[in-house]
C-alpha angles and dihedrals in degrees: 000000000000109000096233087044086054086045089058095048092045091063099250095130135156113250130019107336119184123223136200102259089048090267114144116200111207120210134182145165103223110153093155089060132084095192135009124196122198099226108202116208135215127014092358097046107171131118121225131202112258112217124248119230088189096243095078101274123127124194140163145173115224118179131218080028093150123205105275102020107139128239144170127200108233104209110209090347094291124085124022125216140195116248110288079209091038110155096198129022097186092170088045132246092323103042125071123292115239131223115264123259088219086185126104144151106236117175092180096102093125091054117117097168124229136303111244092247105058087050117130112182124216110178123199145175115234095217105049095033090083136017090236087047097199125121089249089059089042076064089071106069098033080110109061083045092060090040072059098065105240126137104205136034110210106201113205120245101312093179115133106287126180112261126003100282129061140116080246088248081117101062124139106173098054091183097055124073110229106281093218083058089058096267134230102343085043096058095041087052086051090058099034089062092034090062085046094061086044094255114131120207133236115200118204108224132187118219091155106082137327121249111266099240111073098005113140098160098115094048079076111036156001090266097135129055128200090204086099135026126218120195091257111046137309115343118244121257097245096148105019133093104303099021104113081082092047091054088051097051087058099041095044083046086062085048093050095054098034097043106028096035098043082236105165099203144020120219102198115211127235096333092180094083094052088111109206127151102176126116088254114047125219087237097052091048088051094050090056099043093043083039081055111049082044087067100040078049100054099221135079126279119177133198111211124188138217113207140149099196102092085234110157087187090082097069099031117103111264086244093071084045088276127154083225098231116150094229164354144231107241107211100175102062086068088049097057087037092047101049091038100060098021092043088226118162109167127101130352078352087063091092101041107079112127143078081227091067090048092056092040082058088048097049092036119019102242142049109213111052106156102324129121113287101201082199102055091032093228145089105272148196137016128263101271105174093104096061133091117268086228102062082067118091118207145178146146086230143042146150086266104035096052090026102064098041098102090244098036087230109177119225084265087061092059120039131019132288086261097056097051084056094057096047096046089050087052088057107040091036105051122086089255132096116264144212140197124200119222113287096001095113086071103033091251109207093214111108118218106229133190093265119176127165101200122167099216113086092206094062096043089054090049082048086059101047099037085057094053094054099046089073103061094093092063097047092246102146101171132096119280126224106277098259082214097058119106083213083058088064107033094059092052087060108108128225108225089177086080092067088088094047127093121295086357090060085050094052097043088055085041082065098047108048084052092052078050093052097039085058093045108055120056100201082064102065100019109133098224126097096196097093094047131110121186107199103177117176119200092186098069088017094241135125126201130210133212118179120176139181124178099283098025155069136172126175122216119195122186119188109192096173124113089237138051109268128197122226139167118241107238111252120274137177079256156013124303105239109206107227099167135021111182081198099062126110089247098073090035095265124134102264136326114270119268116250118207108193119196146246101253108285096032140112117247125233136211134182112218124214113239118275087012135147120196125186117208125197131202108200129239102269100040092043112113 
């Protein structure tokens, strides 16, 4: 067992941790400081010298310290702020911190989690899930998620923001769930009946740098750096002098949430801008100490990370000079799949313009590997052949993707019923891991916007402007929606009630049955490439997809072309059998796609309708 896992388990925690005689031990890194005082609000109001361990630590036991009694830390007798490692802000980021409730009920003992494989993503924010927007209301269509077919909810950045409405990029209290969600007991209700309808949870979380309003963290420690610089404020310390606390704040922070809060995976934001030049890398010490507590567990826990960087090294084992992470966002396979559907040129989609990029994603993972980037100017990406479709995350939507368009359009907004077929077969029926995004099953119309509800007018002002600026690239010179506004925010909420309705009702069982069919053929979802074979033709703008194991075979074929095109169906020891056809009446498309079988020794032929996608199938006794 790894010794700051052990640390963790043995209590000695950072922030208020309750004991079993109502005792409260108080912990906190403050090197900045001389002297910290515990100020206890409320009846009791006192404030009580915390103990120095000389290495900047403070700590203290108080008895008859209550859940939920509120405190503040006074640093040299002069500000007060709330608990860096605070586990609830009831009042918000500028209010005390309270003392945990560390009892709950979980009936989730049998859980082992999900292998990484049989992981099907459905992200979602908190706030605009619901009208209520809490994690109790979230409770209430765990159901039809799990009717869907996913096998895993990943809920956007839920650490203390200011306001009520916010992605979660802003957050300043990285221990404590956003109070207007329900807090702390809430979430661990949301998993706790997740892992009972058999859904694990991913969490997003952000190690890369702490939203500007509310943040103290600096009053206590040298937990930022300005040696380097992150597009949203100061960079973390994660290799300077000081920064072995730093490490273990963040690390005990996955813990916390892993361990305390029964969360089966980390998505860890951005980790690109984790900036970390030492011969052991924070990412690689949080992969063995979560890894760790996984196998004293007994269950899975994955890291996932987000990077746009193309670096295979994030998700190779440290013994081939890895970070050890399970996986990896895959931003590329949306971009391929975007321009070429939507036609879109401008910005990051300026390099991504051909079906060949589309089957190199296929046969590697991802696009770029070494080779010129017109729009970073540079040579990009790693060589990533070698590693296991499903340490690839992919998708056609995302918070980011739809989010940070100016008008937050979805991909339904954009293009045609049929092409969102085709691209959500891409996804759910590659050998990758997908992901939906919210509302995305039943073409929700909502648009997900850039919404804050900061309190400083300056800021909100910089937030403005900042937005403004972050569209030049793609050539959108209007006005975007005000981040600030609580119409903003409104109009982004989806309307789950419309997956039962018309074309929305077809879509939503166009997903399902794919998420079916993506569970039930192993050749779909089998991790080796060996028995894979990639025909693109640039000719009918189509690519074809063979994927055997030993005992079977199944065909995809994807026509992105604007127009039916006829193909013949490569030869096999038997007879394609079509199990899916996005074009059929069914799932609200023209026609199903005409099937020309042949005499015996030919090679059959099929016209596919435009903007398809078909799935083929050789049974088990005629697959090679």
């Amino acid at each position: 067992m790894r010794a700051d896992y052990a640390d963790f388990l043995s209590g000695r925690r950072l922030g208020a941790t309750p004991g079993a005689t109502g005792r409260a031990r108080f912990s906190v890194w403050a090197p900045a400081a001389r002297r910290v005082e515990l100020h206890l609000h409320g009846a009791r109001e006192e404030f009580l010298d915390l103990s120095s361990g000389g290495d900047g630590l403070f700590s203290r036991e108080v008895p008859d310290v209550p859940p939920g009694a509120l405190y503040t830390y006074r640093l040299d007798g002069r500000r007060e702020f709330p608990d860096p490692a605070s586990r609830h802000q009831p009042r918000g980021v500028h209010g005390p911190s309270a003392v945990p409730d560390p009892d709950f009920a979980w009936t989730d003992a049998p859980w082992r989690g999900i292998p990484l494989a049989r992981l099907i993503l459905y992200e979602l924010h908190v706030g605009t899930f619901t009208p209520a927007g809490t994690f109790d209301a979230a409770i209430d269509r765990l159901d039809e998620l799990a009717e869907l077919g996913v096998t895993a909810i990943e809920l956007m950045p839920i650490a203390q923001f200011p306001g009520e409405r916010n992605w979660g990029y802003d957050g300043v209290f990285p221990f404590a769930a956003q109070a207007s969600y329900g807090g702390e007991p809430a979430l661990k209700r949301l998993v706790d009946a997740c892992h009972a309808r058999g859904l694990a949870v991913v969490l997003d979380v952000v190690y890369n740098h702490l939203g500007p309003e509310g943040n103290a963290l600096a009053a206590f420690g040298p937990y930022f750096t300005d040696r380097y610089r992150t597009p949203w404020g100061l960079a973390l310390n994660f290799d300077g002098p000081d920064s072995d606390p730093v490490r273990r704040f963040f690390i005990e922070n996955a813990l916390h949430w892993t361990v305390e809060c029964h969360v089966d995976a980390l998505r860890l934001d951005a980790v690109h801008a984790i900036f970390d030049c030492s011969a052991c890398p924070f990412l690689r010490e949080l992969a063995d100490v979560v890894h760790a507590a996984a196998e004293h567990l007994g269950r899975r826990i994955h890291l996932i990370a987000e990077s746009d960087l193309n670096d295979t090294r994030l998700v190779r084992s440290p013994r081939s000079f890895g970070f050890g992470l399970d996986a990896q966002w895959n931003d590329e396979y949306h971009h391929i799949i975007h321009a070429l559907l939507t036609g879109e040129r401008d910005g990051y989609y300026t390099d991504y313009d051909s079906l060949l990029q589309l089957a190199r994603a296929w046969r590697e993972g991802f696009i770029f590997t070494g080779q010129y980037h017109r729009h970073r100017r540079r040579r990009h990406g790693h060589p990533s052949a070698d590693i296991d479709p499903p340490r690839f995350v992919v998708f056609i939507q995302n918070h980011d993707q739809v989010g940070n368009r100016m008008r937050g359009e979805r991909l339904s907004a954009l293009v045609d019923l049929e092409s969102c077929k085709l691209a959500a077969a891409l996804v759910l029926l590659s050998p990758f891991t997908p992901l939906l995004f919210m509302g995305e099953e039943y073409a929700d119309p909502a648009p997900f916007l850039y919404f804050v509800s900061h309190g400083d007018p300056e800021l909100i002002d910089a937030v403005r402007k900042g937005r403004a600026g972050e569209f030049s690239s793609f050539g959108w010179r209007a006005e975007p929606p005000d981040p600030q506004s609580e119409q903003t925010f409104a109009r982004s909420r989806v309307t789950p009630a419309l997956r039962r309705q018309g074309p929305h009702a077809l879509l939503w069982a166009y997903y399902r049955e794919l998420i079916r069919l993506r569970k039930a053929l192993p050749a779909i979802t089998d991790p080796e490439r060996t028995g894979t074979e990639i025909l693109p033709d640039l000719e009918r703008d189509t690519l074809v997809v063979i994927r055997r194991t030993t005992r079977h075979a199944v065909l995809l074929l994807f026509n992105l072309a604007d127009a039916p095109r006829d193909l013949t169906l490569p030869p096999a020891t038997g007879a394609w059998r079509p199990l899916l056809d996005s074009a059929a009446a069914d799932w609200g498309g023209p026609g199903v796609a005409r099937l020309h079988f042949p005499a015996p020794g030919d090679r059959a032929a099929i016209t596919a309708a435009r903007r398809s996608a078909c799935l083929f199938e050789l049974q088990a006794k005629d697959a090679p």
